[in-house]
Structure formats: structure tokens, C-alpha cells
MARGUSE-432185 format. One record per residue (C-alpha): residue number from 0; residue in one letter; x, y, z. Coordinates in steps of 0.2 Angstrom, whole numbers, plus 5000, padded with zeros to 4 digits. Example, Ala and Ser with C-alpha at 12.3 -4.5 7.8 and 13.67 -1.06 7.14 Angstrom:
> num  residu  xx  yy  zz
> 0  A  5062  4978  5039;
> 1  S  5068  4995  5036;
end
This chain:
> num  residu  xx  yy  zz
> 0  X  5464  5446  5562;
> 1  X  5479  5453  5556;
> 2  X  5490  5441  5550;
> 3  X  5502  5452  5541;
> 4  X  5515  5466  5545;
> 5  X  5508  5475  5528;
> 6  X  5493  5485  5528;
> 7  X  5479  5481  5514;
> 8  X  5485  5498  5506;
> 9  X  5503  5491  5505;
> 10  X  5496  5474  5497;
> 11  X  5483  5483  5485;
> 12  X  5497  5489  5474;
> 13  X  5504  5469  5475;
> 14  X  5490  5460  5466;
> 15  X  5493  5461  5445;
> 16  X  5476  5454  5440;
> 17  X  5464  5440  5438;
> 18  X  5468  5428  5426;
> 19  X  5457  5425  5414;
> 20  X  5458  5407  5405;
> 21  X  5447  5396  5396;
> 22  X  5453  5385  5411;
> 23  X  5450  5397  5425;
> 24  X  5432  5399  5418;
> 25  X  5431  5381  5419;
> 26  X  5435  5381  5438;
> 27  X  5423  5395  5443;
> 28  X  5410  5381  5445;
> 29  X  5422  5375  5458;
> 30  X  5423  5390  5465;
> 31  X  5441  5393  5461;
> 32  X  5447  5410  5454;
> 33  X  5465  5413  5448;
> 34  X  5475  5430  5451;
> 35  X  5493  5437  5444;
> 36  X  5501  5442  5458;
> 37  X  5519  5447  5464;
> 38  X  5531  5437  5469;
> 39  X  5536  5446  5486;
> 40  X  5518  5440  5494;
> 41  X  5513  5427  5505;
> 42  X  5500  5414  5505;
> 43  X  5494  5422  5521;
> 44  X  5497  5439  5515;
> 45  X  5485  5433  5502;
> 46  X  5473  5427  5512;
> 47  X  5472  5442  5524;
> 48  X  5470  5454  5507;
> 49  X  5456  5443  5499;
> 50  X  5448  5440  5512;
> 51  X  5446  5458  5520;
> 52  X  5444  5466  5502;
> 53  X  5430  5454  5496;
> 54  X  5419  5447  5512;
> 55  X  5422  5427  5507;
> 56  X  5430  5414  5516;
> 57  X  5444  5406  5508;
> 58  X  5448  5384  5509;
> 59  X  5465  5386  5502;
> 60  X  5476  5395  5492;
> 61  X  5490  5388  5479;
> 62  X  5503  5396  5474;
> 63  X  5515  5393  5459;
> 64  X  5529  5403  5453;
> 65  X  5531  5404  5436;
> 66  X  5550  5406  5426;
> 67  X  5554  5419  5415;
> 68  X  5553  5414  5397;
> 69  X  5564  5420  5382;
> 70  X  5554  5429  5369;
> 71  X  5562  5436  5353;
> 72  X  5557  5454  5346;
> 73  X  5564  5457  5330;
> 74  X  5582  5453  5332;
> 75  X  5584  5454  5351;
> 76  X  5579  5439  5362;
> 77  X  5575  5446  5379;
> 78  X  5564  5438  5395;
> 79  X  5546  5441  5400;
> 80  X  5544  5443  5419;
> 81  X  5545  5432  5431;
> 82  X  5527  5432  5441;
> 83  X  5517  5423  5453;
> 84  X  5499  5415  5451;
> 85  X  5487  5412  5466;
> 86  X  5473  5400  5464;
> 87  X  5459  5404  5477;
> 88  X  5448  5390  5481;
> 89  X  5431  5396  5491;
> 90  X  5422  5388  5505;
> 91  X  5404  5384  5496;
> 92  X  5392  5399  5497;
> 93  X  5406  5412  5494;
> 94  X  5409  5420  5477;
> 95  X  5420  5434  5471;
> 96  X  5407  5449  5462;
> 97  X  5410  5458  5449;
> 98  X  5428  5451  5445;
> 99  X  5423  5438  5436;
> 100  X  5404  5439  5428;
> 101  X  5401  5431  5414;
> 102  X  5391  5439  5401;
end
């Protein structure tokens, strides 16, 4: 089902990448998996990409949007970028492969 006026090729370009945390390890046992993405996309957007790119079957997304944050270089103060991160939590039996392996 297309849920999206955007094509996965219009998306692909949209999605940063995976975030990994000391804590987003933690919630892989949960199957939970965070992901940098851009601010311009949907939580439906979202789940249309992820699920079509990967095979699984997502229980929910969350969303937050994070503020810019002054950071100093030297003598000039300037901003880091404003982003997005997604929190993807898996039906059980589902897992994303390859992303995040541990070794």
C-alpha cells in the first residue's frame, strides 16, 4: 500500500543514518532501532520506506525533533543542524539485517 505521494527513490535520499548509541544497543533486544532522518518526512512516510525497503512489520514509530545547538569553533560560535530521529519498534519476529550486527 502506498501510503505516500513520494516514491521510495524520493525517500531513499531522506533517511541520514542509524544511530548508533550505547542506548540504542540496549533497545535492540526490544526490538527497537533508531535512525537520523530528515525533518521534511512523515511518520507514515516512514513506515512506507521501512517497511518496503527491509520486509518487517513495524508496531510503531516515534518521532522527535531535535533543536539546533550552538557549538563554538575557535572563535566563531555557530549552530549544528537541526534533525529528526525516528525510533522503530518491531512486531516480535521481525529484525532489521545487517544494519545493526553486532560483532
Amino acid at each position: 500500500m502506498n501510503y505516500t505521494s513520494r516514491s521510495i527513490l524520493q525517500i531513499l535520499p531522506l533517511i541520514k543514518y542509524p544511530l548508533f548509541s550505547s542506548k540504542s544497543y540496549k533497545q535492540h533486544d526490544n526490538n527497537k532501532y533508531a535512525f537520523i532522518v530528515d525533518c521534511s518526512l512523515t511518520k507514515k512516510e516512514l513506515k512506507f520506506f521501512f517497511e518496503s525497503i527491509f520486509e518487517i512489520k513495524l508496531r510503531k514509530i516515534n518521532t522527535l525533533t531535535l533543536a539546533p545547538k550552538q557549538k563554538k569553533v575557535g572563535k566563531f560560535w555557530g549552530k549544528k543542524a537541526l534533525y529528526k530521529k525516528a525510533i522503530l519498534t518491531l512486531e516480535s519476529g521481525y529484525k532489521i539485517e545487517g544494519v545493526f550486527d553486532k560483532h
